[in-house]
Structure formats: structure tokens, C-alpha cells
N, C-alpha and C positions, 0 to 999 in steps of 0.2 A: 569445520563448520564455522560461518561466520552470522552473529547478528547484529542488524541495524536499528535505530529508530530514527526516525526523519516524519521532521515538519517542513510543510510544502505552503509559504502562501504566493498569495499573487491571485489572477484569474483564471481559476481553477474550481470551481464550483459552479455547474450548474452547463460544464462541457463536456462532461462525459468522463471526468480526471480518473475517479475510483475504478471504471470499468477499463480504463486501458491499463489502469496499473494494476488490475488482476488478469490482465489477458499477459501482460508483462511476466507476473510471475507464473501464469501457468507453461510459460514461451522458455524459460531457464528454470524452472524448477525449483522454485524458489518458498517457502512455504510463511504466512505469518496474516496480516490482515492489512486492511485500509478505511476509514473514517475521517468522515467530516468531523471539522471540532467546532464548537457556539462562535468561535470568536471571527470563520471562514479561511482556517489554515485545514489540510488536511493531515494527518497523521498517517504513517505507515509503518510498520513493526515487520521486520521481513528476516527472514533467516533460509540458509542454505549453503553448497560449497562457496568457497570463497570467490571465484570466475564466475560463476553463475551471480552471486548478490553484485558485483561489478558490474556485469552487463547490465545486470534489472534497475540498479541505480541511474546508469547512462541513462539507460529510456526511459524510468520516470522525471529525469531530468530534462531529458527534451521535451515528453509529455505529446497529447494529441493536438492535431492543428490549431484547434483553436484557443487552446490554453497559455496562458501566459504566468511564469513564474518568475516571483522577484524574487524569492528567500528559498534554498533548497538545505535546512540545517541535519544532516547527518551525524549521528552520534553512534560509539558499539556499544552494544548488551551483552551481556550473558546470554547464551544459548537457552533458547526454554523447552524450543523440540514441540512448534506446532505440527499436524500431520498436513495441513491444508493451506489454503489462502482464501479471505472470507473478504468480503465488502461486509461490514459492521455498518449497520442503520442506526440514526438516532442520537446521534454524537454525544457518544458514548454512554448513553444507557443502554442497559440490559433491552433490547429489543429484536427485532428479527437478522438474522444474520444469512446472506447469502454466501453460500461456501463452490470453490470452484472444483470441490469432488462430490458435492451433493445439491439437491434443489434446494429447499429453504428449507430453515430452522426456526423455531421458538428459542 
């Protein structure tokens, strides 16, 4: 098992960035979150095999057509053993959380 966290800025907000980076990790199996942060970097927190978090990295690296990324900072974690992968509303408060094995949360 491998986990990352990665700050993503650049032009990526407000193009779809969060949703392809969870269609990403439901695509290798990848389990962890993604969030807008106040400042317009994205956050990602992802864990899973080590080939699978490889591939999910590439493709948030290239990201969707329309996105443009200058900074893509990858760092590893300690494993924490999410079961899912969630788009996190509200940069970073406690708010509604979209999860890609369930419909919405409180």
C-alpha cells in the first residue's frame, strides 16, 4: 500500500478538476479524498497499491482538457486505510462530502 498527498495549483478550479480526479481514482482503485483549499490549490490525499496510486498520479497530472497545472507537489503519508474516495466540499470544513461508493453525506 502506498499513500500520497498532493497540492495541485494552477487552473484548476472551476473545470471540472475534483470530478475527474475522482472518476481517476474510482478507474485504479485508489481510495482517499479531494478538496478545493481558500488559497485555489487543490488537495488530494489518495492511497492504494502502489501501480494503481502511479497511474492515478499520471492522470491527475495531466488533469481534464481544460485544466491547467503549474505546481503538481506530491508528498508520501503513512497509510490511514480510507475505504472510499470522496470530493470534500467547502475547503476544508466539515461540510457535505460526496463519496464515489455512496450518494451524499452530512
Amino acid at each position: 500500500m502506498k499513500r500520497v498527498r498532493i497540492i495541485v495549483e494552477g487552473g484548476i478550479q472551476g473545470v471540472g478538476y475534483r470530478y475527474f480526479v475522482s472518476d481517476a481514482a474510482m478507474r485504479y482503485n485508489v481510495n482517499g479524498y479531494v478538496r478545493n483549499l481558500a488559497g485555489g490549490q487543490v488537495e488530494i490525499d489518495a492511497e492504494g497499491e502502489q501501480d494503481n496510486v502511479n497511474q492515478f498520479l499520471f492522470s491527475c497530472k495531466e488533469g481534464p482538457q481544460y485544466a491547467r497545472i503549474d505546481t503538481f507537489l506530491v508528498s508520501d503519508a503513512p497509510c490511514y486505510g480510507f475505504d472510499s474516495f470522496r470530493i470534500k466540499f467547502g475547503m476544508g470544513l466539515k461540510n457535505r462530502i460526496l463519496s464515489s461508493k455512496s450518494k451524499a453525506t452530512r
